[in-house]
C-alpha positions as CSV (number, residue, x, y, z in Angstrom):
1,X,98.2,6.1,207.3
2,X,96.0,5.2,204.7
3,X,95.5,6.8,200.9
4,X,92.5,6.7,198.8
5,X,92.2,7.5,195.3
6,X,89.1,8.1,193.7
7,X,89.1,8.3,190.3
8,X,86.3,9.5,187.6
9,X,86.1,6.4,184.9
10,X,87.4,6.6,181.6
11,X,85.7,8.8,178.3
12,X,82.7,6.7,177.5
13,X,81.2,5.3,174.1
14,X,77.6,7.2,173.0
15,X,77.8,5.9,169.8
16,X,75.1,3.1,170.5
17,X,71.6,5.1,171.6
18,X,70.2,1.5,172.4
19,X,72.5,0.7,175.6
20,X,71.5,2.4,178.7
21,X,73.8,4.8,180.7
22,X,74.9,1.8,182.6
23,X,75.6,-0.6,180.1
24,X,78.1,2.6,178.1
25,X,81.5,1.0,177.4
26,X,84.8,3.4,176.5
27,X,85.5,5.5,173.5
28,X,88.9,4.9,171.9
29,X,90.1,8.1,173.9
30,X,89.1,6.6,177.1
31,X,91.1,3.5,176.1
32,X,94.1,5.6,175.4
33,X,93.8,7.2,178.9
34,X,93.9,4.1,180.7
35,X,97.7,3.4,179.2
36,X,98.1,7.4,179.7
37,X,97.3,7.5,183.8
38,X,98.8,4.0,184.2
39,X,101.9,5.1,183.4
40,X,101.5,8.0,185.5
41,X,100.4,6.0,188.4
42,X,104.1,3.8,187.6
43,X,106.2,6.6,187.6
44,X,104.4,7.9,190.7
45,X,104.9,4.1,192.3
46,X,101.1,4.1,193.3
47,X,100.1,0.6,193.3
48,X,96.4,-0.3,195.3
49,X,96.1,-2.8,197.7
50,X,92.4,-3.0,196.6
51,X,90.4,-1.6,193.6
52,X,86.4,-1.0,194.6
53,X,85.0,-0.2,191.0
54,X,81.1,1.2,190.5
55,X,79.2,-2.3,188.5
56,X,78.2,0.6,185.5
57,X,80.5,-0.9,182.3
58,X,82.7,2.3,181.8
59,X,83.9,2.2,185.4
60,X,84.6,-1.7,185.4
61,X,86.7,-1.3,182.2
62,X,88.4,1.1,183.6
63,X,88.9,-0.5,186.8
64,X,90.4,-3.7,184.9
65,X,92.6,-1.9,182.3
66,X,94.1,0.8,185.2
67,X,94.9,-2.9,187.0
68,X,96.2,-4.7,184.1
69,X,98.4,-2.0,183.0
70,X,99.8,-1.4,186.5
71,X,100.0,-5.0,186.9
72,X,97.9,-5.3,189.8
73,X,97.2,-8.8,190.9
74,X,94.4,-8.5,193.7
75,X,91.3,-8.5,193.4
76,X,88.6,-6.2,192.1
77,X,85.2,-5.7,193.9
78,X,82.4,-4.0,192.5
79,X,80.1,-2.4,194.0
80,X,76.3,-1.3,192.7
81,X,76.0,1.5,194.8
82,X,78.9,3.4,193.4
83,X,76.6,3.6,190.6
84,X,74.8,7.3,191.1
85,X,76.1,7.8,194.2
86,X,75.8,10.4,196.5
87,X,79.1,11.6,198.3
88,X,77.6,10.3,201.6
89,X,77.4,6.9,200.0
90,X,80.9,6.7,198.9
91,X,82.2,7.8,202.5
92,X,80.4,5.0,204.0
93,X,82.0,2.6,201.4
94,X,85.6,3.7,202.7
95,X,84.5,3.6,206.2
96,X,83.8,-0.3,205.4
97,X,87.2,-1.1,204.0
98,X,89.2,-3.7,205.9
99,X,92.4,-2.4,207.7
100,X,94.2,-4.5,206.1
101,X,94.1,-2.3,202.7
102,X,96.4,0.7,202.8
103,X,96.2,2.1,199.5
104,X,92.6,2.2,197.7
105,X,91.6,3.0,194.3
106,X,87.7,3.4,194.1
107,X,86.8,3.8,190.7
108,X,83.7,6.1,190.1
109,X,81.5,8.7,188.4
110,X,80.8,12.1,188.4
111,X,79.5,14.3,190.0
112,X,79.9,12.5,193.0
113,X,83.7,12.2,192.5
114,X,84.0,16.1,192.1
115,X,81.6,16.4,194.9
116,X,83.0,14.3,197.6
117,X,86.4,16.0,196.2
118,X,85.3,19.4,197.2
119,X,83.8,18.3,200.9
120,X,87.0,16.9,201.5
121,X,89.5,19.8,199.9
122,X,90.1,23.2,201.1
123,X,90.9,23.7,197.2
124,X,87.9,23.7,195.1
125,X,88.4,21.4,192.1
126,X,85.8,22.9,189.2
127,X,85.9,19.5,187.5
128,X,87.5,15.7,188.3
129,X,87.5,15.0,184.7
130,X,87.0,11.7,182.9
131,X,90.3,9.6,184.0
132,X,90.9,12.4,186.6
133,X,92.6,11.2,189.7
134,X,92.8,12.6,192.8
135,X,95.2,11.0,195.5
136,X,93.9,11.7,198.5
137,X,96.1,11.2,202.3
138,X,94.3,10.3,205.2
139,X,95.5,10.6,209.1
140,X,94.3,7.4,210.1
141,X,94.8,4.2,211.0
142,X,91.5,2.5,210.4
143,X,89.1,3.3,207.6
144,X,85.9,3.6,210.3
145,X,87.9,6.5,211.4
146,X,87.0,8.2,207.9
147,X,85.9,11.7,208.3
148,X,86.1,14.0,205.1
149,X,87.3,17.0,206.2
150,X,91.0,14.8,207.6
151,X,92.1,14.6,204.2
152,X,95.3,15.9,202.6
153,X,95.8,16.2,198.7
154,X,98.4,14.4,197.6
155,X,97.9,14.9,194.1
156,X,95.0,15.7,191.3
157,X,96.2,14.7,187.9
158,X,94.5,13.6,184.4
159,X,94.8,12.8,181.3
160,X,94.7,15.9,179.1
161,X,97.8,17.0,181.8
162,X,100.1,14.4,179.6
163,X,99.5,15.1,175.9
């Protein structure tokens, strides 16, 4: 069995008009998210065995702050092409994941987050908001086996679901 969790990156910064979309860090509410959905993550005993992260700024800081706070100690890879991806991207990236990594968090954008969300959900989610994660259960025993309609929900939760 393996679990994936793709989560949307924190509430960026658009206070500077000089930085490109890449280069956007987080707003103070994204900050406060990160301590928000890492303490759900604890209560919910969700630690990854590996963190895949988009290279764009917002999503790295996210990636490191979700991992600090949760007190992850492995490693975090980023990845370019999470970066404007297209859903069919993305499955290819879990499809590459080594079978030694049961638990996954891949840390992304939108809409390719909500997208890949609704190919792989009977449930339509509108929206996977900014810090939105959704906990995803897959039937398999290697990650090549990927295929998105084998997917249960475990959970779909975010940050405006704890204030």
């Amino acid at each position: 069995m393996k679990n994936v969790y793709l989560i949307r990156h924190a509430k960026s910064d658009w206070n500077d008009e000089s930085q490109s979309d890449f280069e956007r860090g987080l707003n103070k509410r994204g900050q406060k998210a990160i301590l928000t959905m890492a303490n759900a993550l604890k209560e919910r005993r969700v630690i990854p065995d590996l963190i895949l992260s988009s290279s764009a700024k917002r999503a790295k800081l996210t990636a490191k702050g979700l991992a600090k706070e949760i007190e992850y100690s492995g490693k975090i890879t980023y990845i370019d092409a999470l970066y404007m991806a297209e859903p069919i991207d993305v499955i290819s990236i879990i499809q590459e994941i080594k079978d030694k990594y049961d638990n996954v968090f891949i840390v992304g954008h939108n809409p390719e987050t909500t997208e890949l969300t609704d190919q792989m959900l009977d449930d339509y989610i509108e929206n996977v908001p900014t810090l939105g994660i959704v906990a995803l259960e897959l039937p398999i025993k290697h990650w090549k086996e990927f295929k998105p309609e084998k997917v249960k929900l475990n959970f779909f939760i975010y940050p405006k679901m704890y204030t």
